[in-house]
N, C-alpha and C positions, 0 to 999 in steps of 0.2 A: 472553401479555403483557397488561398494564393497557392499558384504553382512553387514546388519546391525548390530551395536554394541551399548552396551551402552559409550557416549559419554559424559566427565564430560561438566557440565554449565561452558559457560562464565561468568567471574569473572565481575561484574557490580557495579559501583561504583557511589554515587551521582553527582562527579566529570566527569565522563565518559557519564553518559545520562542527565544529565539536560543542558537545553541553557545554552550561556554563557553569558548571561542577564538575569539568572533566576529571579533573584532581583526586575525586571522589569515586570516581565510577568505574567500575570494572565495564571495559567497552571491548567486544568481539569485531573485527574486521573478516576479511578476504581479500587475498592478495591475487591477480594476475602476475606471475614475475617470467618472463621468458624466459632464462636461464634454464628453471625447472621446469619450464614447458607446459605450467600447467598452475591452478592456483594455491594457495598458503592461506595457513587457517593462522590468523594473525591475530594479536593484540596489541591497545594505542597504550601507548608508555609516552606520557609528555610529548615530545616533538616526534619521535620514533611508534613505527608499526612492527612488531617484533615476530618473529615467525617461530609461532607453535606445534607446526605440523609432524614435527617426530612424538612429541605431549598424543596428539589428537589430530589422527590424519580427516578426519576429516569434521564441519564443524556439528553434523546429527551424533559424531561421538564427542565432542566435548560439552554437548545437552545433556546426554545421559548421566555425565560425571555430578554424581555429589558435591564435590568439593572445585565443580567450575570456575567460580569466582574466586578460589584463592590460585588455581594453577591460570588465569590471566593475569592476576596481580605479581604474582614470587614464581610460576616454574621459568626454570633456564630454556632462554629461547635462541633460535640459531641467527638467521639471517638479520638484518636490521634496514627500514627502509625511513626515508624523513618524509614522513608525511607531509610536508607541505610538496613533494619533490610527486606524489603517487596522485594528489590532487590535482597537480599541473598538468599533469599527462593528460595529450590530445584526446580527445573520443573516438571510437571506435580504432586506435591503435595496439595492435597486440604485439608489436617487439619493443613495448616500455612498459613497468611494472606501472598498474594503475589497482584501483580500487572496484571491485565486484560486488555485488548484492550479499551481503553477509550471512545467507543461508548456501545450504547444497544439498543436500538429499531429502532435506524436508516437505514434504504434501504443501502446497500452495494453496488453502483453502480460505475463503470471504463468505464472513455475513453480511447481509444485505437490507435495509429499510428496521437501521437499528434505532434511527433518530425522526420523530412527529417531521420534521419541516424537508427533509429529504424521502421522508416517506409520502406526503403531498404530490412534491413533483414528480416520484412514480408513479402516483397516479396521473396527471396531467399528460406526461406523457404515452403512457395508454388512452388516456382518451384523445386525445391528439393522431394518435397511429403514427408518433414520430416525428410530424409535420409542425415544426418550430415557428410557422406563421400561425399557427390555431392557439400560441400558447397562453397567450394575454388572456382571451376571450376563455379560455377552459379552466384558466388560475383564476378568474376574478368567479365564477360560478363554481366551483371546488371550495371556496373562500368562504362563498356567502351561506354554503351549505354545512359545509364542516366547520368553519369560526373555528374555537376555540374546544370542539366538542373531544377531541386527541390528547389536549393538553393534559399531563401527569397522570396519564392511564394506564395501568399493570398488565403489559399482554394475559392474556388467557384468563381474565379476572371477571368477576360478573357485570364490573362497569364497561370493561369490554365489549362483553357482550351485547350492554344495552346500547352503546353504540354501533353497533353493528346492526341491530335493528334499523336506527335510524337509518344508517345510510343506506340498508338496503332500501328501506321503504321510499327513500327519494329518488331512486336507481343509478345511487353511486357508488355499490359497493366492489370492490376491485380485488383482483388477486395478489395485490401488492396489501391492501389492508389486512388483507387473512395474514401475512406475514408480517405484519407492522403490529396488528394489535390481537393475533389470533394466539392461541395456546403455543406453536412451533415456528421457531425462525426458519429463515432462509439462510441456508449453509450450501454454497458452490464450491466447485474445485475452480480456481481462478486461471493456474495456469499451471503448465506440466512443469517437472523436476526439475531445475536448475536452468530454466528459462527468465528469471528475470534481472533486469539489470539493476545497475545500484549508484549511487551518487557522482553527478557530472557525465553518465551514460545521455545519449538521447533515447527520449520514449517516444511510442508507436502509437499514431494512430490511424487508424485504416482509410486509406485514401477516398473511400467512398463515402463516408460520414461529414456531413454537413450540421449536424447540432451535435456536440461532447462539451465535455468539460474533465478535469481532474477530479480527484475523490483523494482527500488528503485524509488517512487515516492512520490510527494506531493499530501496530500489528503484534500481535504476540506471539515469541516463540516458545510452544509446549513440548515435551518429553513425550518418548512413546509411553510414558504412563501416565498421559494427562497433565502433568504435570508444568503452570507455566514456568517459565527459566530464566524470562526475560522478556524486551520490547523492545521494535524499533518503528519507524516509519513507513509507509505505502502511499503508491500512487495507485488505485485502482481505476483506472482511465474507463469513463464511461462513455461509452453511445448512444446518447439519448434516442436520435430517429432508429436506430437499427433495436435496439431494442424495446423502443415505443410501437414497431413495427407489430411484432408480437413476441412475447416472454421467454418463444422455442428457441428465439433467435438471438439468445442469451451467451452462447458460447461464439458468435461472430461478432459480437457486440463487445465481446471482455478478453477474449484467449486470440491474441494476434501479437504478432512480430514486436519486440519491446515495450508492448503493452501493458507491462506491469513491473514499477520499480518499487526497489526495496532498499533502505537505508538508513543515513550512511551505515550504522554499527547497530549490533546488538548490545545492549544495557543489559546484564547480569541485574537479577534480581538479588540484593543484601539489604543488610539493616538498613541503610540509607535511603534506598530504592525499592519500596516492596509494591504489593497490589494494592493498596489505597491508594498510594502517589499514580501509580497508571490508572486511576478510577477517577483521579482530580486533576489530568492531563491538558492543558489548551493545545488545541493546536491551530496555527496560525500558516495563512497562504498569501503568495505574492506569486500574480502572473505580470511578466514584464513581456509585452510584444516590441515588433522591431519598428513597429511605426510609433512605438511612446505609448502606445497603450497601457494600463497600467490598473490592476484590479486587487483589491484585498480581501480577505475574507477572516474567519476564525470559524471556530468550534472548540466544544468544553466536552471529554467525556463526561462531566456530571448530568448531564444531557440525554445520554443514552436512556434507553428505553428498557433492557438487559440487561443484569449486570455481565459482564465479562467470564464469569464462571460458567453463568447459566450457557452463554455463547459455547465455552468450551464442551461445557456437558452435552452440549445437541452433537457436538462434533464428533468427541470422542468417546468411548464406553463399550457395554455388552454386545452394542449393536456395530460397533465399530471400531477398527483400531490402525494404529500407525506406527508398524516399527521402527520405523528410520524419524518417526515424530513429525510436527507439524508445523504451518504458521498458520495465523486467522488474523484477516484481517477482521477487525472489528463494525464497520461500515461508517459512515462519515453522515456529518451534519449537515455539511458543504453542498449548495443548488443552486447555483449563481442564477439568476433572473436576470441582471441589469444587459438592459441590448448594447451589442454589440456593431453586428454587422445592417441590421435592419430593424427599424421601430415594428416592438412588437417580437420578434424574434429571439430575445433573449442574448445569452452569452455563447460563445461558439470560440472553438480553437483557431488561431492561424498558424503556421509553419513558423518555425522560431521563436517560438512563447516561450520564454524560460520559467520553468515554474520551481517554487520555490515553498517547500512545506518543512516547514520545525515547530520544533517546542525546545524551550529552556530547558527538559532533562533530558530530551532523546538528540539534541542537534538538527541538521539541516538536511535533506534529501533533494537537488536541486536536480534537475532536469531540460533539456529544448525537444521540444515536441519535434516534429517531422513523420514523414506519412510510413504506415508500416513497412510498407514495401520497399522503402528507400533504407531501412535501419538495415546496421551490419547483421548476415543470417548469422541466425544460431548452431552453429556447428557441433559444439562443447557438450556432447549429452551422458549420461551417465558410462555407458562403454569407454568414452574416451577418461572418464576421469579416473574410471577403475585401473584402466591403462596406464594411464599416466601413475597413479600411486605406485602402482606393483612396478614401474619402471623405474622407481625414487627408493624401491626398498620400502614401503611403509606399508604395507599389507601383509 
């Protein structure tokens, strides 16, 4: 990667991040307002972000509410900010009211190798060790050996199975297929409690990684009774070489310094917006670099490997639970190939990439990369928020 610089914000506009059914949707925000010294569990009302935080101090209690989506629509809220005014604010400024990652006490948790064509390139890169010069030559024999043998196959099914025979008999079988096409997903904890950032933030990636890319995914936020509530967007920022290294090195590869955005809003699930419509989701990517580079991509959850339930169910149950509730990311399609920096080498991050992941019912979650190290620390952890409530009166 190019040595870091200061890199001006994307320009964000109410137009550019909200669905194009805002009108429609019950949409959960997070507010930073320094006044209160602390954030606001907020809802978008046409041009206005309204603050609900006397309703539901915080937003793992406005999950648990039954009746969520009618106290964002109708309960009386205090404060009022213009959204376009919370968009504008600088990054990493905390004495102007901006926009946060629209969760707070909820588990950070991602599945992983939900989708055949990003499941490939985790194996590639195990077989690689990381090494972004080996990738050509390890996708083109991955290719010739797996073809089409993945395609519309039911994890943990007996056609499964019998793919799994094969590849082991050719000696490609990998720990990433066990989770791609084996009986049980892959479910991580992606990053600790109110560590991630949210729309027009910069995201982190570790100044030591030479092959990443973004992971544009749908996230669902669930109840601590399992229960999903809603959906918004993730970045789950991968490191290809560090975790092509080896799998243990899985939490240095994903859990770093703004490493993981979440946005803009949460979508209340209602009649209009239920689990099918997040099962028939596109989502669509746009990296802009600052030398005119310029990359598209998509994905369709109909795509998925899992349905979304089944995902929740590994997560959550007898064996496990979350009182304050959850999010999951769902895992992404997205594996960019096309080289960047060197033939043969594939796609790779530079400093200032604004990335850019929406869909038409969840909005836009936009992003400029920069090295973990240099992103604002994380100060804000649970202690101070509990602090901060009980010094607002709301606990």
């Amino acid at each position: 990667m190019e040595s870091a610089a200061a890199h001006p914000r994307p320009i964000l506009t109410t137009g550019s991040v909200l669905p194009e059914d805002a009108d429609r949707a019950a949409l959960v925000a997070r507010v930073h307002d320094p006044e209160r010294g602390g954030p606001c569990v907020a809802a978008v009302r046409g041009e206005h972000v309204v603050d609900l935080t006397a309703t539901a101090p915080t937003v793992s209690d406005l999950m648990e509410r039954d009746d969520a989506a009618a106290v964002v629509r109708e309960a009386d809220g205090g404060h009022a900010w213009r959204l376009d005014a919370l968009l504008a604010a600088p990054a990493g400024r905390r004495d102007v009211p901006h926009l946060l990652a629209p969760i707070d006490l909820q588990v950070i948790k991602a599945a992983g190798v939900t989708f055949a064509r990003s499941l490939l390139e985790r194996v590639i890169e195990e077989r690689t060790g990381g090494d972004p010069a080996q990738a050509a030559r390890v996708r083109a024999r991955v290719g010739q050996v797996v073809g089409g043998t993945l395609d519309g196959i039911r994890p943990g099914s007996p056609e499964a199975d019998k793919a799994k025979e094969l590849l082991v008999s050719e000696g490609l079988w990998s720990q990433y297929l066990e989770v791609g096409i084996g009986p049980d997903p892959e479910v991580f904890t992606k990053a600790p409690v109110l560590s991630a950032v949210g729309t027009g933030a910069c995201i982190g990636v570790l100044g030591a990684s030479v092959w990443n890319n973004p992971e544009p995914e749908v996230v669902l936020v669930v109840d601590s009774r399992g229960r999903v509530r809603g959906a918004t967007l993730g970045n789950d920022v991968n490191l290809r070489d560090i975790e092509g290294r080896s799998a243990l090195l899985l939490s240095r590869a994903k859990d770093n310094n703004a490493s993981c955005a979440i946005g803009p809003f949460i979508r209340l699930l209602d009649e209009g917006f239920d689990l099918d419509t997040v099962r028939g989701l596109d989502i669509d990517l746009r990296i802009d670099g600052t030398d005119g580079y310029v990359l598209h991509g998509s994905s369709s959850m109909r795509e998925i490997s899992r349905d979304v339930l089944d995902l929740v169910a590994a997560t959550h149950g007898p064996h496990h639970q979350y009182p304050d509730g959850f999010v999951l990311f769902t895992g992404t399609l997205f594996a960019p190939t096309e080289d960047r920096q060197a033939p043969g080498a594939g796609f790779t991050h530079e400093y200032g990439d604004v990335v850019r992941i929406s869909s038409p019912r969840l909005g836009a979650l936009v992003n400029t990369v920069i090295p973990s190290e240099q992103a604002a620390p994380w100060t804000f952890g649970v202690r101070a928020l509990m602090r901060n409530l009980a010094q607002r009166g709301l606990l």
